[in-house]
C-alpha positions as CSV (number, residue, x, y, z in Angstrom):
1,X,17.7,-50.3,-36.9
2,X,15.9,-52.9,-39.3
3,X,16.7,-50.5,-42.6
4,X,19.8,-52.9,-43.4
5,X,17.9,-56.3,-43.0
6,X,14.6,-55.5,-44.4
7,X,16.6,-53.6,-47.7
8,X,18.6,-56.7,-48.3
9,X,15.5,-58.7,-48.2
10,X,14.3,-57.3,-51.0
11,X,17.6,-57.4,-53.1
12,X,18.3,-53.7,-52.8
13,X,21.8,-52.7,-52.5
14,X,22.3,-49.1,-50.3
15,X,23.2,-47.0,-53.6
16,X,19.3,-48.4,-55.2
17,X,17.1,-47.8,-52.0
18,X,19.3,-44.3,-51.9
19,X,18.3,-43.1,-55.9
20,X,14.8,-44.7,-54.8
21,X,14.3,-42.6,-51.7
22,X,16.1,-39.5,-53.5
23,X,19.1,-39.4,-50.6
24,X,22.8,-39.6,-50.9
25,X,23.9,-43.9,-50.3
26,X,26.1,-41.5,-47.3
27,X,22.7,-40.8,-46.0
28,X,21.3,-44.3,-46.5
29,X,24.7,-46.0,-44.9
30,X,24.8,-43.6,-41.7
31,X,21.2,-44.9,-40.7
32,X,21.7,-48.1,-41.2
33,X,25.0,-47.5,-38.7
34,X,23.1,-45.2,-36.9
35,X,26.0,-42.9,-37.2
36,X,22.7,-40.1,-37.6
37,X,20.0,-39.3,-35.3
38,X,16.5,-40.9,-37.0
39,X,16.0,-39.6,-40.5
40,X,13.3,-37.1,-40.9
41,X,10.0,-37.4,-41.4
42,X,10.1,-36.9,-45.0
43,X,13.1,-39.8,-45.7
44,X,11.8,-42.3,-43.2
45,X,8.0,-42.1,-44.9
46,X,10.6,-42.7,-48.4
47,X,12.0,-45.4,-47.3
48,X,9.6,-47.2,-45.8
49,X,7.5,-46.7,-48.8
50,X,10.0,-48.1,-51.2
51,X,10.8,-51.4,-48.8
52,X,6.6,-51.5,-48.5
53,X,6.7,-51.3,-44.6
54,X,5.1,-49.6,-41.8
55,X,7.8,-46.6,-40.8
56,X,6.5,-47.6,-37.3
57,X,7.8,-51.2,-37.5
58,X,11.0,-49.9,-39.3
59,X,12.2,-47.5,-37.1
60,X,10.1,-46.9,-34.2
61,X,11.5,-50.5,-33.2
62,X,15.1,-48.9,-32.7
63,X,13.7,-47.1,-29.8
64,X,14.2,-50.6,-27.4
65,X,17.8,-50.4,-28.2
66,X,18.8,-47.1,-27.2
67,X,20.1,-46.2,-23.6
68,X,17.8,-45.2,-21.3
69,X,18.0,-41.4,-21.4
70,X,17.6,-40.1,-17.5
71,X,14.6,-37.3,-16.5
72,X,15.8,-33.8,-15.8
73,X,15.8,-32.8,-12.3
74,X,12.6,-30.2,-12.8
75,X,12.3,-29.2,-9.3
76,X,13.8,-26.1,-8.5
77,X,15.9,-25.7,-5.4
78,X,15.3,-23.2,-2.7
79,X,18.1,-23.7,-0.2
């Protein structure tokens, strides 16, 4: 995730971007570790107000770094 790069660009330690956004720095830290699943809706739109960034570009971009995850089998077997 860009969260870390793109809030230390502008200066911003985790505990300011966290009383920005109105989260917990816990919450801020486990997304930038991705030690969470993607915020939601509602924190990402927060955050990537504050930093002045598309939410797209911000986390969206994560997306190419995750493991491939495999298609469920939908066909039904009939042996």
């Amino acid at each position: 995730m860009r969260l870390r790069e793109e809030r230390q660009k502008r200066g911003l330690t985790q505990d300011q971007l966290a009383r920005l956004v109105g989260v917990s720095t816990t919450t801020i830290s486990a997304i930038e570790c991705d030690r969470t699943k993607e915020p939601s809706l509602s924190v990402g739109m927060a955050i990537a107000k504050e930093l002045r960034l598309d939410p797209r570009k911000l986390f969206l971009d994560n997306l190419e770094h995750k493991p491939d995850i495999p298609e469920r089998n939908t066909e039904m077997d009939t042996s």
